[in-house]
Residue frames as qw, qx, qy, qz and C-alpha x, y, z in Angstrom:
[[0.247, 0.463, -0.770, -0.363, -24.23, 17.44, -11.26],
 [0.945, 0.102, 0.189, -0.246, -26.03, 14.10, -12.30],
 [0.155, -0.322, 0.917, 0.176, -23.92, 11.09, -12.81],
 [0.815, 0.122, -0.362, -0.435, -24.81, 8.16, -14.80],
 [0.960, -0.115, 0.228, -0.115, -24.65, 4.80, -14.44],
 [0.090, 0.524, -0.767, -0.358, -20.94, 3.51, -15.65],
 [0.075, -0.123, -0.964, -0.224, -22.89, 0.01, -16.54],
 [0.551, 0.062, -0.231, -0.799, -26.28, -0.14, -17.82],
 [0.788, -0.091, -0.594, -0.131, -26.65, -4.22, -17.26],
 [0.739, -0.626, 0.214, -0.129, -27.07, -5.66, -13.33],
 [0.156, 0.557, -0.790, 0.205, -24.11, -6.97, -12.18],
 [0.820, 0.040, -0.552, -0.144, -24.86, -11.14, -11.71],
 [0.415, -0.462, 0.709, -0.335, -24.68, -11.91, -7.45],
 [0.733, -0.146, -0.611, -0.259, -24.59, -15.03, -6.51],
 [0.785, -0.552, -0.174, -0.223, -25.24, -16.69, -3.06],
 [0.760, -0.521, 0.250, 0.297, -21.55, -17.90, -2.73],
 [0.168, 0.783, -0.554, -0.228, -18.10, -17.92, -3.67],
 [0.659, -0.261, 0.705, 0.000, -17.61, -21.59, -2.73],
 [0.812, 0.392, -0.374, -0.216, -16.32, -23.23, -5.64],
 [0.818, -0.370, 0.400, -0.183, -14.95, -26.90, -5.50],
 [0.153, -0.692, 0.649, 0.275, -12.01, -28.53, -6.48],
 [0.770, 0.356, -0.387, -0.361, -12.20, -30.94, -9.39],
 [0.814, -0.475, 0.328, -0.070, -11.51, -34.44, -8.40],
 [0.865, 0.349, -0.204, 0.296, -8.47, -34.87, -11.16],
 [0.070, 0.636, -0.548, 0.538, -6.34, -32.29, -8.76],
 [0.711, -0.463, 0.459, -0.263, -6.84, -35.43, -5.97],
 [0.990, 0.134, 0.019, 0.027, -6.36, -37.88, -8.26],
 [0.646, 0.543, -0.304, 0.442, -2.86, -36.41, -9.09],
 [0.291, -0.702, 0.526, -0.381, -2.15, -35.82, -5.32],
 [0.711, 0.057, -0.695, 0.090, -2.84, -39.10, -4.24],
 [0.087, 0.205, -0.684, 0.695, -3.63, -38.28, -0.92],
 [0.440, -0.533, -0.662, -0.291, -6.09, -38.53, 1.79],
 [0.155, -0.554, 0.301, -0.761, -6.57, -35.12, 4.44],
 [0.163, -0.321, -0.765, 0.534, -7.53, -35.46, 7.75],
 [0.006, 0.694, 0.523, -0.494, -9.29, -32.43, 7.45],
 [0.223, 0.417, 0.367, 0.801, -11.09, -29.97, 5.00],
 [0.169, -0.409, -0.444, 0.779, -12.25, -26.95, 6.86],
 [0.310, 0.330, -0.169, -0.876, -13.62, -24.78, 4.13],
 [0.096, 0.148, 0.971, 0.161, -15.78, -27.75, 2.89],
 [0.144, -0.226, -0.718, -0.643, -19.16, -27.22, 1.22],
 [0.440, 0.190, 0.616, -0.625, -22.42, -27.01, 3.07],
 [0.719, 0.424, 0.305, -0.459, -25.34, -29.39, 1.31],
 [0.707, 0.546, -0.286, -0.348, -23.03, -30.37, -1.61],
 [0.971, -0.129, 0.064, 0.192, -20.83, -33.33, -2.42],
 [0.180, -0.924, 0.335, 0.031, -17.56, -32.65, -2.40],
 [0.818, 0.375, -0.371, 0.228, -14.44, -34.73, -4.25],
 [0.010, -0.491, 0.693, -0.528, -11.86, -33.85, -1.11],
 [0.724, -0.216, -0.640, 0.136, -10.53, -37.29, 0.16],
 [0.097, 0.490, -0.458, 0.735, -10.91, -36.18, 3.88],
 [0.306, -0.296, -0.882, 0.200, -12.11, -37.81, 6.93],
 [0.101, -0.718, -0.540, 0.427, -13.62, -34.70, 8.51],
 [0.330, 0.400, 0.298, 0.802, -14.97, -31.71, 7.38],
 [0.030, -0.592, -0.398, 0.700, -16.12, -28.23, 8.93],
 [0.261, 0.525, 0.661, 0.468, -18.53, -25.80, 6.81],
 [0.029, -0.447, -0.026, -0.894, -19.27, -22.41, 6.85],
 [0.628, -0.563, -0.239, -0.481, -22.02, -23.36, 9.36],
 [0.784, -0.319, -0.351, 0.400, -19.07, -25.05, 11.34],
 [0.193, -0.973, 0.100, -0.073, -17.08, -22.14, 11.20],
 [0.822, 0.338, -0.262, 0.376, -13.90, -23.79, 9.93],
 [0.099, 0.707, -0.367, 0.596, -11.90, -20.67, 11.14],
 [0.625, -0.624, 0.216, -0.416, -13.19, -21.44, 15.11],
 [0.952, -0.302, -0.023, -0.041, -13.07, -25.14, 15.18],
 [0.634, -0.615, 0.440, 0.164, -9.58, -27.29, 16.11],
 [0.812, 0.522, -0.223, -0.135, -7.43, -28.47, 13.03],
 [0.734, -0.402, 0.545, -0.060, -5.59, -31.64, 13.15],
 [0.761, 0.214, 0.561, 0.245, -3.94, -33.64, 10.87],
 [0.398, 0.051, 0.678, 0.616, -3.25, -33.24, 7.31],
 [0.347, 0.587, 0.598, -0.421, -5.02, -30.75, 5.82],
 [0.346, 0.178, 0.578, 0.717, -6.48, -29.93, 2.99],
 [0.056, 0.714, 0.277, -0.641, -8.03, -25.70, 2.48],
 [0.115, 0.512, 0.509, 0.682, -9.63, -24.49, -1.07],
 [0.136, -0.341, -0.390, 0.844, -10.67, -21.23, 1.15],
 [0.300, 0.822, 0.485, -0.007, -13.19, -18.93, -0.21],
 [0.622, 0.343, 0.208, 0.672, -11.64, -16.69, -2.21],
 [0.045, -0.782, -0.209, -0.586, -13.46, -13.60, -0.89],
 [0.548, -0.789, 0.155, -0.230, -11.82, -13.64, 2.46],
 [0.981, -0.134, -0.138, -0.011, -8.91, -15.64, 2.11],
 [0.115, 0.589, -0.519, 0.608, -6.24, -13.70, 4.37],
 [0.767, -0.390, 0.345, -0.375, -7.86, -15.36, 7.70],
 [0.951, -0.026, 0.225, -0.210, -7.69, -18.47, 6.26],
 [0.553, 0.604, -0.342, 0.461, -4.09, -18.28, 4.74],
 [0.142, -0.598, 0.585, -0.530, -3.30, -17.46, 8.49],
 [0.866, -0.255, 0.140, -0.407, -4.76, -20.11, 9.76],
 [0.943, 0.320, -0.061, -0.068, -3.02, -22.44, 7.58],
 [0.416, 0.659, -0.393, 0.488, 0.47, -21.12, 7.71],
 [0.458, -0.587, 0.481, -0.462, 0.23, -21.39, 11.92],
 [0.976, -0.022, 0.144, -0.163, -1.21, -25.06, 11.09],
 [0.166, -0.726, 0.652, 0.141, 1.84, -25.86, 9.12],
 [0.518, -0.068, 0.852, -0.022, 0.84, -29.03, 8.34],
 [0.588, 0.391, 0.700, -0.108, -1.17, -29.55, 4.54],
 [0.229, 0.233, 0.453, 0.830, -1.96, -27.94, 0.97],
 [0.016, 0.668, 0.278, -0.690, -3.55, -24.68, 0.53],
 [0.331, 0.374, 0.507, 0.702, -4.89, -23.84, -3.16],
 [0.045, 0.787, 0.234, -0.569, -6.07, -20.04, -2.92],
 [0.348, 0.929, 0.067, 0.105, -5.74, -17.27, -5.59],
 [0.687, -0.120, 0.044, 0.715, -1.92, -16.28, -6.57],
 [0.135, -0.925, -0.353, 0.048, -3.08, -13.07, -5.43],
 [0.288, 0.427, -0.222, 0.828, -0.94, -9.53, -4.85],
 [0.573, -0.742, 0.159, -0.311, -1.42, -9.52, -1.01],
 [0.073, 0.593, -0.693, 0.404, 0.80, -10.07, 1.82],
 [0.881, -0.054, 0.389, -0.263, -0.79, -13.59, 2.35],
 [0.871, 0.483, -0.076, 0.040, 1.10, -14.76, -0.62],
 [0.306, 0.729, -0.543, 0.283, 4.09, -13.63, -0.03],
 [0.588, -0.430, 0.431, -0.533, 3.68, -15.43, 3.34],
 [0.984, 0.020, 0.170, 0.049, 2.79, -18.52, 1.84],
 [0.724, 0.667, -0.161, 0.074, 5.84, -18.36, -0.79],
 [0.186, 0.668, -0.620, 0.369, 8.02, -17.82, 1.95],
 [0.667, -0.304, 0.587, -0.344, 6.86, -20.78, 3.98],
 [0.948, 0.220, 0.121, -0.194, 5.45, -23.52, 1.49],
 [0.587, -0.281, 0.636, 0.414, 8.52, -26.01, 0.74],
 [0.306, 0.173, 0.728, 0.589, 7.17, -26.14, -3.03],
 [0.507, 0.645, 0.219, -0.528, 4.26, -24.10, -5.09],
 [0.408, 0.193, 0.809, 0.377, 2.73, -24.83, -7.68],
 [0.093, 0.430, -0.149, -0.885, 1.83, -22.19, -10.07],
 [0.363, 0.428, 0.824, 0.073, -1.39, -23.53, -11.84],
 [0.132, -0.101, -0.376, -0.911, -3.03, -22.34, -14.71],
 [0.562, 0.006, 0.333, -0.757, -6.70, -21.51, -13.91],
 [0.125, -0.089, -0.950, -0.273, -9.14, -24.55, -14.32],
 [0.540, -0.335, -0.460, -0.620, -12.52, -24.92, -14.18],
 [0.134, -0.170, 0.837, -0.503, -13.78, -25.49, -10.49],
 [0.253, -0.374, -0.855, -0.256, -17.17, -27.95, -9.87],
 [0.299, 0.343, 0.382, -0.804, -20.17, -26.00, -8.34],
 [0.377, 0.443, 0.813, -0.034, -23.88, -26.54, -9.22],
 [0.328, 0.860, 0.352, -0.167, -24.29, -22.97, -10.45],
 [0.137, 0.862, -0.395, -0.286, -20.93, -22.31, -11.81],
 [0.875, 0.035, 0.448, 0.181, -20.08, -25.82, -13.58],
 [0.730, 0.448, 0.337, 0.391, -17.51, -25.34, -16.04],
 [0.235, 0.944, -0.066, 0.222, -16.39, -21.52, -15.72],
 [0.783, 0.303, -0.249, 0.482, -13.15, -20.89, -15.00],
 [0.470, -0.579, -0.156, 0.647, -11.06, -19.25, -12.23],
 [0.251, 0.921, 0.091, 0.283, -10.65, -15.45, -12.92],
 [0.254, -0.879, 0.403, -0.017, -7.38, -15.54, -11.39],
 [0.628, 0.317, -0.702, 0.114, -4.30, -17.64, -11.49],
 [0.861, -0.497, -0.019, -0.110, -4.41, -20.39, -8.82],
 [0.161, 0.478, -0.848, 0.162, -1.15, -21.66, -6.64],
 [0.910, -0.092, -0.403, 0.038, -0.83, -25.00, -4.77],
 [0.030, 0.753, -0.529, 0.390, 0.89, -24.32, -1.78],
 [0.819, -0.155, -0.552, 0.025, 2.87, -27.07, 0.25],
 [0.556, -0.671, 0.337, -0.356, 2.79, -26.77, 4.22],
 [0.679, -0.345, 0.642, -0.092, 5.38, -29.38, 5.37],
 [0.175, -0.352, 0.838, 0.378, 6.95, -32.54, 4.02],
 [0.316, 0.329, 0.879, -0.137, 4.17, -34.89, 3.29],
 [0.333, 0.793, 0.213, -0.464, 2.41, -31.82, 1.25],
 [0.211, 0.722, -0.463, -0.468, 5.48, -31.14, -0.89],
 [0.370, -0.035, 0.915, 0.156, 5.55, -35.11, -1.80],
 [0.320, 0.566, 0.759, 0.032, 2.31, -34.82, -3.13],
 [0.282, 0.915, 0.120, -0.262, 2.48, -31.80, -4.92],
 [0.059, 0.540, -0.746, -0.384, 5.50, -32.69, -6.52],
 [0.444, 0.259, 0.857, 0.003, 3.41, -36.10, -7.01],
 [0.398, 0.704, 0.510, -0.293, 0.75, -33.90, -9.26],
 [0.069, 0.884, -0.032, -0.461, 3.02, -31.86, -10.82],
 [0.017, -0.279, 0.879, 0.385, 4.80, -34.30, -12.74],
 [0.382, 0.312, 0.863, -0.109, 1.70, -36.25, -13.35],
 [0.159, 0.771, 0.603, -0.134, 0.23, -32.97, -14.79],
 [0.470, -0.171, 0.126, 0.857, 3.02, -30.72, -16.50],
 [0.097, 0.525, 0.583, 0.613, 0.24, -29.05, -18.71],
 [0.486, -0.734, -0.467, 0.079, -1.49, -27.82, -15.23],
 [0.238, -0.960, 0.137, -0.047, 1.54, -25.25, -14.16],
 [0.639, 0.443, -0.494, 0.388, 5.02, -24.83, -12.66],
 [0.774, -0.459, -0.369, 0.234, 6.27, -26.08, -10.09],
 [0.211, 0.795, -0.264, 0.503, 8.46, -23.04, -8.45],
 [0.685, -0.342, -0.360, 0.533, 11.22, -23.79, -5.11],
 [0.104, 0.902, -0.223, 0.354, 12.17, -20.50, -3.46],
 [0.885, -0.132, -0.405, 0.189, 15.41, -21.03, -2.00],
 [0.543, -0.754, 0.219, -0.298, 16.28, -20.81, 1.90],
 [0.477, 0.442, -0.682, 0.334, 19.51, -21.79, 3.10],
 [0.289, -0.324, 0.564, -0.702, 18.16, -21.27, 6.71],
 [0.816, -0.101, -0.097, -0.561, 15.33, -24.01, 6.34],
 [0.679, -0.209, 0.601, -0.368, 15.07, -26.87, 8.35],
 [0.324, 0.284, -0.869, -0.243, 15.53, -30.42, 6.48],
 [0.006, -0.274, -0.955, 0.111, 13.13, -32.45, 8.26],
 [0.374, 0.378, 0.495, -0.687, 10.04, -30.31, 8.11]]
């Protein structure tokens, strides 16, 4: 039996997934990370953060500290959802995916923010749009301030969504 091709046109690789967060989603946090782990290699980068680790650091390896802020690659971003969720400590914009990373976050993150896709900044993808819906997840207090800080600033951008836990901890 001979099979055909189901598609007749190449299918369009590109080098990376890395796309980069637009600097109006900082402006409406209003914050400044300690750390962006998943941070660019060679490009500029809008994430206010004092340090940053790159694919060539090996985000995943190195120590994270502080406040952080994780736009993960999208093609792998169960590691890095774990990572984050141990850290405990920052915001976490990924794909509002159907894996058991999400649920994970949803049942940790004090707030999410359900965002409608937006255009992300990259030199070869400038202007296209996410092909997924995005969340905002907040790790800790200091996260959910500032993502409740954007989300009013930016009602047009998503909904905010609480899932509520009687069992949860007031001060974290």
């Amino acid at each position: 039996m001979t099979t055909l091709p189901m598609f007749t046109a190449p299918i369009e690789r590109t080098e990376t997934d890395e796309r980069y967060t637009p600097r109006w989603v900082f402006d409406a946090l209003g914050e400044t990370f300690d750390l962006d782990p998943a941070s660019p290699v060679d490009a500029e980068t809008k994430v206010p953060a004092l340090r940053r680790f790159t694919r060539v650091d090996d985000g995943l390896a190195q120590q994270w500290e502080g406040f952080v802020w994780c736009n993960p690659p999208f093609s792998n971003t169960t590691p890095w959802a774990e990572r984050m969720l141990a850290h405990d400590n920052g915001i976490f914009l990924g794909p509002f995916a159907n894996a058991r990373w999400t649920q994970w976050m949803l049942g940790s993150a004090r707030v999410t923010w359900l965002m409608r896709d937006f255009a992300f900044d990259h030199p070869t993808h400038a202007g296209k749009r996410s092909s997924m819906p995005l969340a905002m997840y907040a790790l800790g207090r200091r996260a959910e301030v500032a993502v409740r800080r954007a989300a009013r600033s930016l009602p047009e951008a998503g909904r905010l969504v609480q899932i509520a836990r009687p069992d949860r901890e007031e001060g974290r």
